[in-house]
C-alpha positions in Angstrom: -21.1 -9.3 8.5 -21.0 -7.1 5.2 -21.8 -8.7 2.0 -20.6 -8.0 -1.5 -20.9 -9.5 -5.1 -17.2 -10.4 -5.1 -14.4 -10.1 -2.9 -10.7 -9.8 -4.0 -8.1 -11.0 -2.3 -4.6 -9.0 -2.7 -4.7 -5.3 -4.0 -1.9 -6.0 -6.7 -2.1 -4.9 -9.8 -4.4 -8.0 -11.4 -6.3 -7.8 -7.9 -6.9 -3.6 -8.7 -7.4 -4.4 -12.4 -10.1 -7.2 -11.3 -11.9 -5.1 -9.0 -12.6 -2.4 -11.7 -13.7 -4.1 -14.2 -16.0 -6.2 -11.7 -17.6 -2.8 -10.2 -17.7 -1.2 -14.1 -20.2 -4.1 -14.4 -22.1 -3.2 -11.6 -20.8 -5.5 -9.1 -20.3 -4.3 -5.2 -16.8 -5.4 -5.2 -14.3 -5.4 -1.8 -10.8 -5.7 -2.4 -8.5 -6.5 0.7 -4.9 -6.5 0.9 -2.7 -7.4 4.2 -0.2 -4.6 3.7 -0.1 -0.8 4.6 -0.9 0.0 1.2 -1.8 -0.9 -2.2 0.8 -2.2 -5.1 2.3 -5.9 -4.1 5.1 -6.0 -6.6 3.9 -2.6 -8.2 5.4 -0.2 -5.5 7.5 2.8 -4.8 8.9 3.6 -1.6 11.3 6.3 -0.2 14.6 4.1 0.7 17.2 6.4 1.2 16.0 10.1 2.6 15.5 12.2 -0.6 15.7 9.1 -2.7 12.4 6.8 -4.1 12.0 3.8 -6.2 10.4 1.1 -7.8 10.6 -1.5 -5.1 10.3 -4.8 -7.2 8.9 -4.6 -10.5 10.9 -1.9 -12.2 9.6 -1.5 -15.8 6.5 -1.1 -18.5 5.8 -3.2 -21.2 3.3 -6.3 -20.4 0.9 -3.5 -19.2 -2.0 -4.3 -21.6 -3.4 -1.7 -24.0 -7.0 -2.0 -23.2 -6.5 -2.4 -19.6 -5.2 1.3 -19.6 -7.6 2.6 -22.0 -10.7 0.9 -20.2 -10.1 1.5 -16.8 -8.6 5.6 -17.8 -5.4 5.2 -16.2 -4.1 8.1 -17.9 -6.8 9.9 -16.4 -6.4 8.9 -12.8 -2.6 9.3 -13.1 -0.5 7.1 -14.8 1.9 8.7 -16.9 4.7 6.6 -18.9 8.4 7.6 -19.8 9.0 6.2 -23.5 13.2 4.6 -23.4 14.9 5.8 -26.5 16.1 2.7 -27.6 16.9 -1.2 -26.3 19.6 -2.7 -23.9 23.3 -1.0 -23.5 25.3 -4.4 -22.7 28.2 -3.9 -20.7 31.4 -5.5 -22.4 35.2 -6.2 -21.0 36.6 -2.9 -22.2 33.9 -2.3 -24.8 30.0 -2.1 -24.6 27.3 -2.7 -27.2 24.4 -0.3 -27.4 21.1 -1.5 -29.7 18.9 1.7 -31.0 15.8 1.4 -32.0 16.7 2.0 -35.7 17.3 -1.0 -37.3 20.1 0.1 -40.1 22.0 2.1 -36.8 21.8 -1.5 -34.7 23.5 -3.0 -37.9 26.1 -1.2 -37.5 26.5 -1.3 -33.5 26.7 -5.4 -34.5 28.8 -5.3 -37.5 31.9 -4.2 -34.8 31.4 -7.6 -33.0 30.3 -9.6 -36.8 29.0 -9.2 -39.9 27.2 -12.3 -40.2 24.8 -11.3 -37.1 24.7 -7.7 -38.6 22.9 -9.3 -42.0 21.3 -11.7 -39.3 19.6 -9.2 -36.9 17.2 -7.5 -39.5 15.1 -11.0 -39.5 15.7 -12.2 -36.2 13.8 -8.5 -35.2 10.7 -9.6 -37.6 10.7 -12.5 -36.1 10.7 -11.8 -33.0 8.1 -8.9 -33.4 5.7 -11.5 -35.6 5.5 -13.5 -32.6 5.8 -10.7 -30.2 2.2 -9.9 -31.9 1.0 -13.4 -32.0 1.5 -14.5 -28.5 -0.3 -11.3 -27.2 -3.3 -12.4 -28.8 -2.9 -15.6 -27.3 -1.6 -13.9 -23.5 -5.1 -11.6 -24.0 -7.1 -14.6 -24.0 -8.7 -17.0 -21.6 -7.5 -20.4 -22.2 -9.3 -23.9 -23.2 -9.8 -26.2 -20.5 -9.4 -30.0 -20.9 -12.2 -31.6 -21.4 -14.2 -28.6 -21.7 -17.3 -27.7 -23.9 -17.6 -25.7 -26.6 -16.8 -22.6 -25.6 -13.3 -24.1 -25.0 -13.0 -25.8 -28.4 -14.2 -22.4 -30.0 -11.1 -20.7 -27.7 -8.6 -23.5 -28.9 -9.9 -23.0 -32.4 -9.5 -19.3 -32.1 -5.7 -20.1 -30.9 -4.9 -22.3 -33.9 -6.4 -20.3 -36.4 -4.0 -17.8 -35.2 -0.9 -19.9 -35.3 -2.6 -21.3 -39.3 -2.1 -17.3 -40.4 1.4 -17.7 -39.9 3.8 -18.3 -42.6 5.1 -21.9 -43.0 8.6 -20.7 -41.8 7.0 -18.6 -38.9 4.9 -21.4 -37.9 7.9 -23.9 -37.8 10.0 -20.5 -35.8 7.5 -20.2 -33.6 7.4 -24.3 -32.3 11.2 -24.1 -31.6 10.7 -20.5 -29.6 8.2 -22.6 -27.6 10.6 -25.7 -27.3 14.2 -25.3 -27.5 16.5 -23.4 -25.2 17.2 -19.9 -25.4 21.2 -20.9 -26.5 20.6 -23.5 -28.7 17.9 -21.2 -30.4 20.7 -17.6 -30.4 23.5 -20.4 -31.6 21.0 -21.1 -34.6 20.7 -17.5 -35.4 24.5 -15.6 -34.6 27.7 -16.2 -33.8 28.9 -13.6 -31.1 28.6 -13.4 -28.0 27.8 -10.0 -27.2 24.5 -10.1 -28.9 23.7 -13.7 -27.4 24.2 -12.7 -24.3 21.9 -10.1 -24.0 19.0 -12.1 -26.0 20.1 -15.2 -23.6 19.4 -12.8 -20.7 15.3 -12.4 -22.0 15.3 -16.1 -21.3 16.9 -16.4 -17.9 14.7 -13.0 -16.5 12.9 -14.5 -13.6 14.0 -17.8 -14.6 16.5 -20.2 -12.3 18.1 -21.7 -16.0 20.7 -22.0 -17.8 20.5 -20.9 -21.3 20.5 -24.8 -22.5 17.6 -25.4 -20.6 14.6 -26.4 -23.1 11.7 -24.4 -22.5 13.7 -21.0 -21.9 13.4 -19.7 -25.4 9.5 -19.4 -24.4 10.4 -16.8 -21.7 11.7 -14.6 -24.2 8.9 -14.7 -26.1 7.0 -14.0 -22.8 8.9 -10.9 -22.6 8.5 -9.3 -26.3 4.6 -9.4 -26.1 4.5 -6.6 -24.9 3.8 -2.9 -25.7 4.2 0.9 -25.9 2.1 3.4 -28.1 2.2 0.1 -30.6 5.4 -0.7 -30.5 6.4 -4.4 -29.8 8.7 -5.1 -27.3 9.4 -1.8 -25.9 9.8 -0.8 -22.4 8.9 2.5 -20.9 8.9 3.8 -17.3 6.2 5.3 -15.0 6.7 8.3 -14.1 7.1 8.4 -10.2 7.8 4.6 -10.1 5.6 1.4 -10.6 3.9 2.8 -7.9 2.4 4.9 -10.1 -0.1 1.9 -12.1 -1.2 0.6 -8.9 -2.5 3.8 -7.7 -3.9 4.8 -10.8 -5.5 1.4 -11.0 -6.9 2.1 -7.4 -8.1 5.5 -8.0 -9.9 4.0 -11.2 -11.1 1.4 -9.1 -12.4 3.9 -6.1 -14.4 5.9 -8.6 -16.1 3.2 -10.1 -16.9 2.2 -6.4 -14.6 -0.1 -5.1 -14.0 -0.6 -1.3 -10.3 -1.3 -0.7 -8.8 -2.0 2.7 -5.4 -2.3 3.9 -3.5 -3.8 7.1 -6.8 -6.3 6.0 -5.1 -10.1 6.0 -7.3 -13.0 5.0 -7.1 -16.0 7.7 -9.0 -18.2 5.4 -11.6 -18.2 2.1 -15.1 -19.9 3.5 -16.1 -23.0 2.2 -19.3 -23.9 2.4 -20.8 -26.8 0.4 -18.1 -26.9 -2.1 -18.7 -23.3 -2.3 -16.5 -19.8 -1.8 -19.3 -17.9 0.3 -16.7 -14.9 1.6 -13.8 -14.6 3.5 -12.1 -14.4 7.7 -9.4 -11.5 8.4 -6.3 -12.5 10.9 -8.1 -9.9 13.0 -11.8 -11.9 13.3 -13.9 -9.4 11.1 -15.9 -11.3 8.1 -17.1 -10.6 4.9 -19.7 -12.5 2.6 -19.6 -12.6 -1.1 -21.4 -14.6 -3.9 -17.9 -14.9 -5.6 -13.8 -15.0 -4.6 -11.0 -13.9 -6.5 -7.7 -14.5 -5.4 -4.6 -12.0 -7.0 -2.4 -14.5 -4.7 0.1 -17.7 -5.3 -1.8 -20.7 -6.2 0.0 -22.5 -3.4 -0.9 -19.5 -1.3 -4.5 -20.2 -2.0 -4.6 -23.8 -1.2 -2.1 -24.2 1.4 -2.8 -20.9 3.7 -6.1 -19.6 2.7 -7.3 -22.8 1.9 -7.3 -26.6 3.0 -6.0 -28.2 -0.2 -7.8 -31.5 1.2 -10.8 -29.7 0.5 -9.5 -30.0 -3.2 -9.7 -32.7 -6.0 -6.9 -35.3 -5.5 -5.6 -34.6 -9.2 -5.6 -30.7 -8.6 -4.2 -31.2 -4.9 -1.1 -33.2 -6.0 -0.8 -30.9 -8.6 -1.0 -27.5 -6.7 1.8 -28.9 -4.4 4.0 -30.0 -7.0 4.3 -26.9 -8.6 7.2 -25.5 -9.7 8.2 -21.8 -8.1 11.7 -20.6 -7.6 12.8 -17.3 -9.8 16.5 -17.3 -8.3 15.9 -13.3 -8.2 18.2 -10.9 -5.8 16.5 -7.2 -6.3 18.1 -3.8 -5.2 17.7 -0.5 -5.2 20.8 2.1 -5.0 20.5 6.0 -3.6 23.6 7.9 -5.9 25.1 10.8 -5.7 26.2 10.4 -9.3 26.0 8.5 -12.7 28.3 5.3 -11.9 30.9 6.0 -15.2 31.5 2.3 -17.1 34.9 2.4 -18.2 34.4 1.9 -22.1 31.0 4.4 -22.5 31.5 8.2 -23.4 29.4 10.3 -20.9 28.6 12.4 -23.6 25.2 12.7 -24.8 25.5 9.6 -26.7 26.4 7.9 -23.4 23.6 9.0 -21.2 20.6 8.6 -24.1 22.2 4.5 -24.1 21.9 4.9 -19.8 18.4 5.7 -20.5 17.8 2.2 -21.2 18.6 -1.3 -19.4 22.3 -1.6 -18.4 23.1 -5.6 -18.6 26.2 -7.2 -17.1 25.6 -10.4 -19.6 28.2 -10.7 -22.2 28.0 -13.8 -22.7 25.8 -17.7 -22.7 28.7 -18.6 -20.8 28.7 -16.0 -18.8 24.6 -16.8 -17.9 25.8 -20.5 -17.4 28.1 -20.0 -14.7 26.4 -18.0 -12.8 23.6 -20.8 -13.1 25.9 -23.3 -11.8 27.7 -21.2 -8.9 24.1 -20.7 -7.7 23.2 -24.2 -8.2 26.5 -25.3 -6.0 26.8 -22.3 -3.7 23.2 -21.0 -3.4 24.5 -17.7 -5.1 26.0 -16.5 -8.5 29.7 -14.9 -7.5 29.5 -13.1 -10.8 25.5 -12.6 -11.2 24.2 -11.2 -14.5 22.9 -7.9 -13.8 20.0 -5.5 -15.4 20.1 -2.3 -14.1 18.1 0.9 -14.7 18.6 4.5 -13.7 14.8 5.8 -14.1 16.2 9.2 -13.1 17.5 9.9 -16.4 13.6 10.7 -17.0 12.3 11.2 -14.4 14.2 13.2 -12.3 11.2 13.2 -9.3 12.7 10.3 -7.7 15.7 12.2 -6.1 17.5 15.1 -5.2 18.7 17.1 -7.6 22.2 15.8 -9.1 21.2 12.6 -7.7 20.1 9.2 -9.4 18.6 6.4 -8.3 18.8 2.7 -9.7 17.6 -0.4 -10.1 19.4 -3.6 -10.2 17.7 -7.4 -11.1 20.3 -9.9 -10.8 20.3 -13.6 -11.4 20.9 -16.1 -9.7 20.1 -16.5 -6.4 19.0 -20.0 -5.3 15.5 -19.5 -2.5 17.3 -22.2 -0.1 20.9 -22.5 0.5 23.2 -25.0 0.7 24.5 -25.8 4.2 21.9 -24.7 7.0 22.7 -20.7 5.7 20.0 -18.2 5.2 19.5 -15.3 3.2 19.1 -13.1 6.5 22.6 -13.9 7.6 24.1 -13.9 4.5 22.4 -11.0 2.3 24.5 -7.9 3.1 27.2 -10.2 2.1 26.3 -11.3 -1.5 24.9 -7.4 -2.1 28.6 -6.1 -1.6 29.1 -9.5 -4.2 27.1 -7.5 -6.7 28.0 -3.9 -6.0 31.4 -5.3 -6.9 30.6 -6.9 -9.8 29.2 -3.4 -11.5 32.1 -1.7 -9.9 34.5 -3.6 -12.1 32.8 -2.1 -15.3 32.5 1.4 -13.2 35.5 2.4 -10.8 33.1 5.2 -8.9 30.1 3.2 -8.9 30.8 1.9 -4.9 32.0 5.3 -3.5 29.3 7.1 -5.2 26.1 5.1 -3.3 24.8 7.1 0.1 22.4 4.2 0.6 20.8 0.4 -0.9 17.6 -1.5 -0.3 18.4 -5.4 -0.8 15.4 -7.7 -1.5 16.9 -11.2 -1.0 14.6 -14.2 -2.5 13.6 -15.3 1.5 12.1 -10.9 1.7 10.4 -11.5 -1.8 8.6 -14.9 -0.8 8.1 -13.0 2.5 6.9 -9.3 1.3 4.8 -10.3 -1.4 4.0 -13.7 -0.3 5.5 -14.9 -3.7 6.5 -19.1 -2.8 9.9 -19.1 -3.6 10.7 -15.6 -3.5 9.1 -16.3 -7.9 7.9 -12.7 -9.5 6.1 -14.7 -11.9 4.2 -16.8 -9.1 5.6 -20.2 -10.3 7.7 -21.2 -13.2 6.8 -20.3 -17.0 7.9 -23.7 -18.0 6.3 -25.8 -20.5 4.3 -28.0 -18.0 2.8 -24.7 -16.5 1.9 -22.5 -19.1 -1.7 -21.7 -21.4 -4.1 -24.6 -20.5 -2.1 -26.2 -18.0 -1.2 -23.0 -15.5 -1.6 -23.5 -13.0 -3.0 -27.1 -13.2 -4.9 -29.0 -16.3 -8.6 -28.3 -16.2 -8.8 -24.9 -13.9 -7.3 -22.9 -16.7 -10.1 -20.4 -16.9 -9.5 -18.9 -14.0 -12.4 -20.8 -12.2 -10.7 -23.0 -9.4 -12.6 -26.2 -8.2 -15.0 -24.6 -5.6 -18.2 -22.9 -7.0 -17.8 -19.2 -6.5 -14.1 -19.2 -6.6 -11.3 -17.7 -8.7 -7.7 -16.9 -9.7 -7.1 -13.9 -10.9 -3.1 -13.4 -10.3 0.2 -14.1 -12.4 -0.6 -17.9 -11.1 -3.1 -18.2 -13.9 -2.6 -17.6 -17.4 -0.5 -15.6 -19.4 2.0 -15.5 -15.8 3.8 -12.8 -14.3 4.6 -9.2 -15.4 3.0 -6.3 -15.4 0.1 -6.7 -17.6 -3.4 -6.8 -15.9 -4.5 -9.7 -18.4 -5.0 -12.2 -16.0 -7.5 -9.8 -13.6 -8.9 -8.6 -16.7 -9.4 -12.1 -17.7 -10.9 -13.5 -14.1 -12.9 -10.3 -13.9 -14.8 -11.3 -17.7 -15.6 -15.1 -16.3 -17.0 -13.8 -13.3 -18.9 -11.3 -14.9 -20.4 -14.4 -17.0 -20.8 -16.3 -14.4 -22.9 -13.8 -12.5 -25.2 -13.6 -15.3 -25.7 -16.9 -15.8 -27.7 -17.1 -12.2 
């Protein structure tokens, strides 16, 4: 049996991110993962001959500062695409593209209403004061209940935070973390276009509708984010999200990381109340002092795991936990731009197609797809956020050709009526191709090929419960200290020795690397505490 300091269970991006900072310390660390390579939702595959993309995860943002800087992804690879500007949202004979430049986006709004033109300058403050504020809290670890003082120091940390605010921030920031997305873009403008593509932020992942209280928070969860210092901006990496994962593993090798793939865990060891290594499907063991797990809490206990094993308050919590994203995710091989009906493909146009395409015009819009999923198991008119990386980086397919990417909500994990996704999914991808190709009248003839990822292949491929890319739901009862359950917020799970180091602990899913970071810093402590 080999032995290691700490093995890491999953070579996603927080498992990779974990692993280096663990062997940067001096730890011999093992990672294992049970597919042929390296990347979980971080991935780029060939789908179409000629023609690659990011398989699930699809664009940069979350992807924390120091994570690059400390680990040198740059260095080992990793090279990102800046997006000139924000969302181009796809209208009814019209369209509504946001720059960057504030006074410009006035005037983009000022078509649709004046009021939310004078509106927008401090909605984008706002929205950028808390975008900074909650990546302070995302970047840390957070209290436990009934902690010691280390977690009273972390919650005092937090709240002195939150008492640097302004008085009006402070009482902005309680409703972002409360209210719904709609009630909260009702408060602040009065047309639709520019509600529905803030109402989108809030539904991204999320099976919602926009009145849902608690879904204002997922925006917020989605504007933490960076690029070069710029709040809220999205980028893409060059040669697909496939790109941080192997960076992050070539980072990882050099500081001496083992990583193994086709190398699925059976089961974690517990001896004593005590994570002592792990069992591969195939028989061969490894030992370790400590276990970190870049997997779905109910993965962990449930699979890997006996959850009797488990405290009866944590076990009835870990299987009451909430994951279902209502995601549907494709991948398109074109042999041209799709043309939408009301954008000039002049330079203009394809600078806005360099950013995130949305098909949501509307709260209303986002609400009935919400309830055709939640009576037919699918949205008949999904919203839609598409991409077409190749307008950067034009290494993803032949020449003259384009690849894109499509996230579309909603799409309920079990269906109504005995159906499944494997029957059905061909079916409800036509569904969405059609629903583009009534904005763009070539967009159907001019795709030579597709990859669908139904919610059943997500749950399946990545192992995600519930086919949910933020490995459970970012609602109120399963965020900060209580994600994923009240008192195992610090990444330390109830056996000695063991750990969660995936989007199932805190600050959730997306690209970032904070929570492997995170795990990686308590295990570090915790190593030299013996």
């Amino acid at each position: 049996m080999d032995n290691y300091d700490a093995i890491i269970i999953g070579a996603g991006h927080n498992g990779l991110t974990c692993a280096g900072y663990l062997a940067r310390s001096g730890l011999k660390t093992l990672v294992l993962e049970r597919c042929p390579q390296v990347g979980g939702a971080t991935l780029t595959e060939e789908f179409h001959p000629g023609f690659r993309n990011s398989v699930f995860s699809y664009l940069v943002s979350l992807l924390d500062r120091s994570v690059i800087k400390d680990l040198e992804l740059n260095r080992h690879g990793l090279t990102l695409l800046h997006r000139p500007g924000g969302a181009l949202s796809i209208l009814e004979n019209d369209h509504m593209y946001l720059p960057r430049d504030t006074a410009r986006a006035q005037e983009v709004i000022s078509r649709f209403s004046k009021a939310d033109a004078e509106a927008y300058p401090e909605f984008e403050s706002m929205l950028g004061d808390m975008g900074t504020l909650v990546r302070g809290v995302a970047k840390t670890i957070p209290p436990n209940f009934g902690g010691g003082l280390s977690d009273i120091w972390r919650l005092l940390e937090t709240a002195n935070g939150f008492r640097k605010l302004s008085t009006q921030r402070q009482i902005e920031l309680s409703e972002l973390m409360t209210m719904s997305i709609g009630d909260v873009l009702d408060r602040w403008f009065e047309s639709d276009p520019i509600k529905g593509m803030y109402g989108f932020e809030g539904i991204i992942g999320n099976y919602a509708h926009p009145w849902t209280p608690g879904t204002a928070y997922v925006l917020l969860h989605h504007v933490f984010g960076e690029v070069d210092g710029r709040t809220g901006a999205w980028a893409y990496a060059k040669g697909g999200m496939g790109a941080i994962a192997d960076s992050l593993a070539n980072s990882a090798q050099a500081a001496g990381v083992t990583i193994l793939t086709d190398a699925a865990v059976k089961e974690v060891v517990i001896s004593n109340n005590k994570a002592t290594g792990v069992v591969l499907e195939d028989g061969r063991e490894f030992s370790a002092r400590a276990v970190a797990a870049n997997a779905h809490p109910q993965v962990l206990f449930g699979q890997l795991i006996d959850p009797a094993l488990a405290p009866e308050h944590f076990r009835t919590r870990i299987e009451s936990y909430r994951s279902e994203s209502a995601t549907f995710r494709m991948n398109v091989a074109l042999s041209e731009l799709p043309r939408f009906d009301s954008l000039q493909h002049d330079q203009t146009g394809l600078v806005a197609m360099q950013n995130t395409i949305d098909i949501c015009p509307s709260l209303d819009y986002i609400n009935t797809a919400y309830e055709d999923a939640k009576r037919g198991g699918w949205a008949r008119k999904p919203v839609v956020s598409m991409c077409v990386p190749t307008l950067l980086d034009d290494s993803l397919a032949p020449e003259g050709c384009h690849v894109m990417s499509l996230f579309c909500q909603h799409f309920r994990r079990e269906l109504p009526d005995g159906e499944g996704w494997d029957t059905v999914k061909e079916t409800v991808a036509d569904g969405i191709i059609d629903t583009v190709a009534a904005y763009a009248p070539n967009f159907k003839s001019a795709i030579v090929g597709r990859q669908i990822n139904s919610p059943l292949d997500i749950e399946r491929k990545l192992n995600m419960v519930g086919g949910d890319i933020f490995h459970g739901k970012l609602s109120l009862d399963q965020i900060f200290s209580l994600r994923p359950v009240g008192g195992y917020a610090d990444h330390r799970m109830p056996m000695k020795g063991l750990y969660l180091c995936g989007s199932g602990a805190h600050p959730g899913g997306g690209v970032s690397g904070i929570p492997g970071k995170n795990a990686a810093s308590v295990i570090i402590r915790d190593f030299r505490k013996r």
